[in-house]
N, C-alpha and C positions, 0 to 999 in steps of 0.2 A: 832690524826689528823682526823678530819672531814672530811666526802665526798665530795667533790668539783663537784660541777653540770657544766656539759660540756657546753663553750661557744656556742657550735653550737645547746646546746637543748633548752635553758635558758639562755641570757645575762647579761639580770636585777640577775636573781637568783645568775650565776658564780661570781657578782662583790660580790654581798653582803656574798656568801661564803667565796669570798677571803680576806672580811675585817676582818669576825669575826675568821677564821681561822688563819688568821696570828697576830692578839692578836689585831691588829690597832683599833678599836674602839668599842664602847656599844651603845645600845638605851638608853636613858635617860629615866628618869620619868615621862617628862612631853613632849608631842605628838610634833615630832618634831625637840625635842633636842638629844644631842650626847655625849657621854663620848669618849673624845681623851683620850687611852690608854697610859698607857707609850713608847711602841716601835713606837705606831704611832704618838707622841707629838716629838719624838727623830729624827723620819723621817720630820715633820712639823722643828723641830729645826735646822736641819740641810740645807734644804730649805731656811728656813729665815734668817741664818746667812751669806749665798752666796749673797743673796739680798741685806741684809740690808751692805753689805761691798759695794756692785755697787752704792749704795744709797746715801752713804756718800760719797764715791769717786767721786761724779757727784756734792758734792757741798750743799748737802742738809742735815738738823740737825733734830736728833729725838727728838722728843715731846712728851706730853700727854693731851688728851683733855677729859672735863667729860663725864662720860656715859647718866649723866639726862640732856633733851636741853628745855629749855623751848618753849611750843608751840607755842607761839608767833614768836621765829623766825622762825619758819618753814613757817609761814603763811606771811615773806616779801618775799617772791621769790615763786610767785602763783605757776611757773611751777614746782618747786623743789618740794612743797608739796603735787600736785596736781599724781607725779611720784610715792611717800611713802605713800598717804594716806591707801591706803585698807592693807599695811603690817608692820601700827605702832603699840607698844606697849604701851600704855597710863598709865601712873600712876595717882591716882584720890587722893587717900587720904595717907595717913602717918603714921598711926596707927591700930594697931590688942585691939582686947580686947577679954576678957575669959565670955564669958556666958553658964552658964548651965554646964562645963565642954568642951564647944568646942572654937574656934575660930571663931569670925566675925571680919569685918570690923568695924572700930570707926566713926560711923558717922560724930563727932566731928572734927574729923582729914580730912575734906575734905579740899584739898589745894588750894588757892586764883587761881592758873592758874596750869591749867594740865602739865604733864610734860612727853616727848616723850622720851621715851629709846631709843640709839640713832642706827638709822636705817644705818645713815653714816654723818660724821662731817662736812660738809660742813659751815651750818649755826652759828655753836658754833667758827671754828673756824675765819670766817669774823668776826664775832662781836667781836674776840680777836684782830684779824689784824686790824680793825679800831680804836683799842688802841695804837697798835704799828707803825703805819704805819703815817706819816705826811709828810714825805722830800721825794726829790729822792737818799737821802743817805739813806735810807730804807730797796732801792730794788735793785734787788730783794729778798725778804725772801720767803723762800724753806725749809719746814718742813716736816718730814714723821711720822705716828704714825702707832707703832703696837698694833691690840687691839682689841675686838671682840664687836661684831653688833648682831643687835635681829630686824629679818626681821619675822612676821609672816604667814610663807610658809603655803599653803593648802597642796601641795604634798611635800614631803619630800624625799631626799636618802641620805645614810651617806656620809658624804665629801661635797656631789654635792650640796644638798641642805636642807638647814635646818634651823630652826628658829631660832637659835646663829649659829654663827661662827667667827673664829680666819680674819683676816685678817690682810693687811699693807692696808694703804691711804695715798698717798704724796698729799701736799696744798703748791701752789705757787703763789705769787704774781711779777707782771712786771709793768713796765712801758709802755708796747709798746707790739700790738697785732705782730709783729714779733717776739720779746723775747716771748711771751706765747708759740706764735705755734710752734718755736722750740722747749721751754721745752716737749713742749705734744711729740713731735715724737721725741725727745730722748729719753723718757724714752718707749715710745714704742719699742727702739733697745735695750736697758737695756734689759728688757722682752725677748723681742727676743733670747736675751744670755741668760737669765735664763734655756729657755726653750729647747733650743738646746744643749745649752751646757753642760748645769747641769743637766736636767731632762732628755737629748734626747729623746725631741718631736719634732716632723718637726711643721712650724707654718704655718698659713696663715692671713697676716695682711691687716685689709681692715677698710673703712669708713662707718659707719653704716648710714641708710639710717634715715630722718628728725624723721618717727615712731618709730624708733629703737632707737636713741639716747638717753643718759643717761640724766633725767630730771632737767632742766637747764641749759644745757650744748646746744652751738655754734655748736660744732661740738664731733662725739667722736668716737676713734679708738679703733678696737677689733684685739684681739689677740684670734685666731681661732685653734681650733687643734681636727685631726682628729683621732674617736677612731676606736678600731675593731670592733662594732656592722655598721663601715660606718655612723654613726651619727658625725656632730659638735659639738664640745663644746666650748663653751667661756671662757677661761682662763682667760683675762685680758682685762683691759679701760686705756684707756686713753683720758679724755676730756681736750678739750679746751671751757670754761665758759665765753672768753670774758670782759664783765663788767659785766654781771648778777649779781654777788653775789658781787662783789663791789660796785654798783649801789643801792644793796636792803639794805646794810647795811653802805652807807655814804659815804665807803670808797673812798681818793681822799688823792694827794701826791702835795706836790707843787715842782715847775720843780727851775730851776738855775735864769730862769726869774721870779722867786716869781708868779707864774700862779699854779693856778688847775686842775689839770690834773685825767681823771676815771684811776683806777688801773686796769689790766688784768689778769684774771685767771688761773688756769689751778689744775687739780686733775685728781686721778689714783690709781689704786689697784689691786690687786691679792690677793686670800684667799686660805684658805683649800679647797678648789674646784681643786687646783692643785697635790695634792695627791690622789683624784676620776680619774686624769687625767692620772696618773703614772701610778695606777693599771690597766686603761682599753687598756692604750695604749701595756704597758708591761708585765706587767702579761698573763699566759697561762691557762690550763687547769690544769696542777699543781698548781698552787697558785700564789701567788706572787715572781714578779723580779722588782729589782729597782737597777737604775745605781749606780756605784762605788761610783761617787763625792758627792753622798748624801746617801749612806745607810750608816744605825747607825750599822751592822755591814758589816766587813769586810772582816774578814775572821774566817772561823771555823775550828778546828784542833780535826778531828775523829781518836782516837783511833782504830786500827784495830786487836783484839784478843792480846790483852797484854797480858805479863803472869807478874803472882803476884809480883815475883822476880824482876820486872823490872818497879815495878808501881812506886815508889819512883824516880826512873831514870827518869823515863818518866816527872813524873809531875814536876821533876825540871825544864826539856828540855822547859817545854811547859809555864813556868812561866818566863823564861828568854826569848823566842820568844815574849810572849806577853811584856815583861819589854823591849822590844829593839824595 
């Protein structure tokens, strides 16, 4: 076990102690990225299966949407792309080739229209919904996807922020800007049990102001939670979008009177940002602590000065506690 730098000498330093001490994650290769560990994917798994049960339970079906979004749609919803531009990853061409014994790019292989790795799904999956979407026996559809995003971050921390990461994104469409703004602040109380219940964080839930708002988005609600350095962090969104993204990409339902009616929005997410949260909130100067209803273990069974004669006894006892 590694030395753990005291939170009261070093904050930044104690988190980062406590991640790579407690096996939870690695620096990547490439500036920015992260290796999720196995004990910390198991902490991440256990998370998102409490989740993803609130998730369906509420009505909503899981999906998968592509990781490449062609740039084009990012550019029908000015505001939406105008929020991701400076942290897309662009892919230009399609092909490696072997010169001289190294690798380059094929010039050959440059592709008719670039393609954005996807920062977050908004625009992919409208253009889906304007496939599916024609009646108001439609709506509302209520999708969630789990699945990881590639933001390129200047400053990085592990969990908190970094240029991939894991996440959920629920997408919903309504007929009626009161169906939307309900979904957006139920799932803001979902959250709220997430985080109280299961991770025990205290929250504080509020409306981000016009500048703060997630881009494109009407209006958008954060889920707030306070660590031990006395800084906030932003756990969790929840927008309400309005018609922006129905609007940018056609979408329209016809009503019982054969009329045209715009579709209403709404989207939401929490990421590995919520295990940065875990640690700062509940972890000490010893290392890490994380609540019952989510650690990947449970319990440990220490031996104390066995003698030989009784090691055979022992490890039955302890093979049958864990088989029960």
């Amino acid at each position: 076990m590694a030395k753990i730098t005291k939170q009261s000498d070093n904050f930044s330093k104690w988190y980062t102690d406590v991640i790579l001490d407690a096996d939870l994650a690695d620096y990547g290769p490439v500036k920015g990225t992260m290796v999720v560990k196995p004990y910390g994917f198991s902490l991440w798994t256990n998370i998102r299966d409490s989740l993803n049960k609130m998730i369906e339970d509420s009505g909503h079906d899981n999906a998968y949407f592509p990781l490449f979004i062609p740039k084009s749609f990012l550019e029908k919803e000015a505001k939406h792309v105008e929020g991701f531009a400076k942290e897309c990853a662009v892919v230009t061409h399609s092909k490696l080739i072997s010169e001289e014994g190294s690798l380059t790019v094929d010039p050959d292989s440059k592709l008719e229209e670039e393609i954005i790795v996807r920062p977050t799904s908004e625009t992919i999956i409208w253009h889906m919904f304007k496939k599916w979407i024609t009646s108001y026996r439609d709506l509302p559809l209520k999708v969630n996807q789990w699945a990881n995003v590639v933001r390129w971050e200047m400053r990085t921390r592990l969990f908190l922020r970094t240029s991939e990461f894991l996440w959920q994104e629920g997408h919903t469409a309504h007929a009626t800007k009161e169906e939307a703004m309900k979904e957006t602040l139920e799932i803001v109380e979902i959250y709220r049990t997430l985080f109280e219940d299961y991770l025990a964080i205290p929250t504080i839930i509020g409306r981000k102001s016009n500048l703060e708002r997630f881009a494109g988005a009407d209006e958008t609600f954060s889920i707030e939670t306070m660590m031990r350095d006395k800084k906030a962090l932003q756990a969790g969104t929840s927008h309400y979008l309005g018609t922006n993204f129905g609007s940018a990409f056609d979408v329209k339902f016809q009503s019982k009177d054969n009329k045209e009616h715009p579709v209403y929005a709404t989207s939401w997410g929490v990421s590995t940002r919520m295990v940065g949260a875990l640690i700062m909130v509940h972890g000490d100067d010893k290392g890490l602590k994380i609540p019952p209803k989510i650690a990947p273990t449970q319990v440990v069974i220490v031996p104390i000065n066995p003698k030989k004669e009784k090691s055979e006894e022992f490890s039955s006892f302890v093979m049958k506690v864990e088989k029960n």
